[in-house]
N, C-alpha and C positions, 0 to 999 in steps of 0.2 A: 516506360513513361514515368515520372518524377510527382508523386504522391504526397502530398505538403499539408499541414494545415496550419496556417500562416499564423488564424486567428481562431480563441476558443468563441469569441461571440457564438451566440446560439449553441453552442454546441454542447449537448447533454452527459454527463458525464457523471457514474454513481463512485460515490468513496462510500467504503468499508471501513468502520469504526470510525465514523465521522464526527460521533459525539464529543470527542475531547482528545486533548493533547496532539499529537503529530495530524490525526487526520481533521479533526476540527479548522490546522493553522492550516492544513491544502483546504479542507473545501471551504474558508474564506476566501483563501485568494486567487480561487476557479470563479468564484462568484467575483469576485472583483476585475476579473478578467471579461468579465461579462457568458463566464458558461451558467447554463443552464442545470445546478447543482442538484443530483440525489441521495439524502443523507442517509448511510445504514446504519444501524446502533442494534445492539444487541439487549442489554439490561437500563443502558444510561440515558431514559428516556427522558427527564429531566435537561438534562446536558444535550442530548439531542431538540428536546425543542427549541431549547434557547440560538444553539445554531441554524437550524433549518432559517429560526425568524430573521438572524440572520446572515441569512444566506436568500431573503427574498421569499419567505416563507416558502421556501422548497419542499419537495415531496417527502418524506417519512417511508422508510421500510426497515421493517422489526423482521429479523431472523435471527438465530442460532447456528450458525456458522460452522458447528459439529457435525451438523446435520444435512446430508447432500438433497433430500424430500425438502427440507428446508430453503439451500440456497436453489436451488430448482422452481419452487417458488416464492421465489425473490424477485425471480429474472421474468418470470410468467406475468409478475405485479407491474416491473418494468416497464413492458410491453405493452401492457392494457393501460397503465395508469401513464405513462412518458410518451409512450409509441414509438419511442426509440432510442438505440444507446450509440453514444460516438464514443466513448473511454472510459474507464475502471482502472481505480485506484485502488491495486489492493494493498489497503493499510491495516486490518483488524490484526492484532497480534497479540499474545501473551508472552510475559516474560518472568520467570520464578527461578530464582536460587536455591539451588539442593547438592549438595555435596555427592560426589558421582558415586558413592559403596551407599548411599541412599537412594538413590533414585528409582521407584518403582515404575511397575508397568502404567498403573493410574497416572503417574505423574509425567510419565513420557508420551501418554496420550493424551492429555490434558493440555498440552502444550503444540503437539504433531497435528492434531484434530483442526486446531484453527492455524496454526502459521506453516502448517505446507499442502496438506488435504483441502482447508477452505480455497486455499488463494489458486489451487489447478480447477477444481468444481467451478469456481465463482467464475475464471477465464474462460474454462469452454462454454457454459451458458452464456457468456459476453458475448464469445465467439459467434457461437450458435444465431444470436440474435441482429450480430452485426452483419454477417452474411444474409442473412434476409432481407438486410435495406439494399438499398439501389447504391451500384458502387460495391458493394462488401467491404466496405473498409473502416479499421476502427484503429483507435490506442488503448495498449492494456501497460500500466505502470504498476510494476510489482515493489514492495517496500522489503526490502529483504533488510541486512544489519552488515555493522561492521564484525560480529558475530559470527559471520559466515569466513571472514578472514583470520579471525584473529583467536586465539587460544586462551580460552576462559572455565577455568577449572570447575569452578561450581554453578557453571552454569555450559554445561555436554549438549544435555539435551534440547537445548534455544539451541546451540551453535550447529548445531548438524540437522535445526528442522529450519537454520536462515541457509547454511548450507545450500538444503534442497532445493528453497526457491529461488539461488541463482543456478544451479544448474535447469532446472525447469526453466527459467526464464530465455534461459539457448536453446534450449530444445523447444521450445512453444514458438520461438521468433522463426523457426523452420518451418516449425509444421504448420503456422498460420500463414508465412508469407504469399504472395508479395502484399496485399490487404490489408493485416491487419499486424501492424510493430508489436512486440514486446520487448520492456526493458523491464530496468531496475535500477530504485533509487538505495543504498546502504548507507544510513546514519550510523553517525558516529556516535559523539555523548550531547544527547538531546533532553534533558534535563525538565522536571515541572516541577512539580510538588517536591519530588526528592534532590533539589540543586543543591541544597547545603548536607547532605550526606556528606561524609568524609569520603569515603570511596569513589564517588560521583566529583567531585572537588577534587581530589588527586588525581584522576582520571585525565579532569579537564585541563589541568596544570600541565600533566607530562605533554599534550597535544604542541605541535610546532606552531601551531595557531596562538596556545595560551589559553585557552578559554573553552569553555561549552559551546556547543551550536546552538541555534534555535530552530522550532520549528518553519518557521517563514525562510530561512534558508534550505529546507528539505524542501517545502513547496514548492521554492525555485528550480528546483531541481526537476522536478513533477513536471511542471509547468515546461519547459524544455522540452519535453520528452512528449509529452501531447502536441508540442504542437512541431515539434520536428519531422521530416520527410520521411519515407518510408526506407532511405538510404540509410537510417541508423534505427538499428534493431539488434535483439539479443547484446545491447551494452547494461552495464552496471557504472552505476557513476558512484563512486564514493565521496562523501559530504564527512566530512569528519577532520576538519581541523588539522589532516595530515597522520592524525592515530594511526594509519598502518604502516607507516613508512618505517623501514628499518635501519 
């Protein structure tokens, strides 16, 4: 039977590292969609309240993302404070430059801790929670990178912890079906504070595109994927200007 959600109206939906940049431009334009936005932020509470405000003065949830006691209750706050979840956005991510005969253990966990360890924690407690509503059915959108394609020297340890969350992203679209999709949205060169980087600026030049992406083009993407049928799951849609093309 054909599993759709045509439209986000009402429908409740937490992004992870909502406060700013990529996940800020989704949970505007969840809330412009008319979903029911719950904004996570970790440190940027500042940057988080200005969104929730707008975002419809939405709910606020503060966790540390390292920590599985933590994202555990996150979802337990969900529950009491929303009463329920239809989608997750897992967007929280770190990204640092370190020359690979550099790279220590700290630094490989500092990095693994939130962008492949958070974003399985965050989905089975989604899971968990989805299952409990009538129906069991939910969307989980995982933000994984172009990162996970493409060969980036000094920067191993992001590419093999974006890696992970498309293979987890196939593997979780099994283990949850038919009820609840997961995909993956992979940006490319999405650019804020550092677009006039020179490295970020050649990046965006060599693209077939010509140019950087924005975040409102990743949303789009998001946006898709929540509300697509349950006949597409375990995809990766790559946003990026054409940068993987060979």
């Amino acid at each position: 039977m054909e599993s759709t959600v045509s439209d986000l109206t009402g429908k409740t939906i937490l992004v992870t590292g909502a406060a700013r940049r990529i996940g800020r431009a989704i949970a505007l334009r969840l809330h412009a969609e008319g979903a029911r936005v719950l904004i996570h932020y970790s440190s940027s509470e500042e940057d988080a309240l200005r969104t929730a405000a707008e975002c419809g003065n939405a709910l606020l949830f503060r966790a540390n993302l390292e920590s599985v006691d933590e994202i555990r209750a996150m979802f337990a706050d969900v529950e009491r404070r929303a009463g329920r979840l239809d989608g997750l956005v897992n967007n929280a991510a770190r990204f640092t430059r370190i020359p690979v005969l550099d790279i220590n253990e700290e630094d490989w966990d500092f990095i693994h801790s939130v962008n492949l360890k958070a974003p399985f924690f965050c989905a089975q407690q989604a899971a968990l929670l989805m299952q409990r509503q009538t129906g069991g059915e939910g969307r989980i959108v995982n933000i994984s990178s172009m990162g996970a394609f493409l060969a980036w020297p000094e920067h191993v340890h992001y590419c093999a912890s974006k890696a992970g969350v498309v293979s987890m992203t196939r593997a979780l679209a099994k283990a949850l079906a038919p009820g609840i999709t997961v995909n993956s949205v992979a940006p490319g060169v999405i650019p804020f504070a550092e677009k006039d980087d020179p490295r970020i600026v050649a990046m965006a030049a060599g693209t077939p595109a010509g140019r950087a992406g924005t975040g409102d083009e990743i949303a789009d993407a998001v946006v898709y994927f929540l509300k697509a049928t349950n006949f597409v799951t375990g995809q990766v849609l790559q946003v990026d200007g054409g940068l993987g093309l060979k």
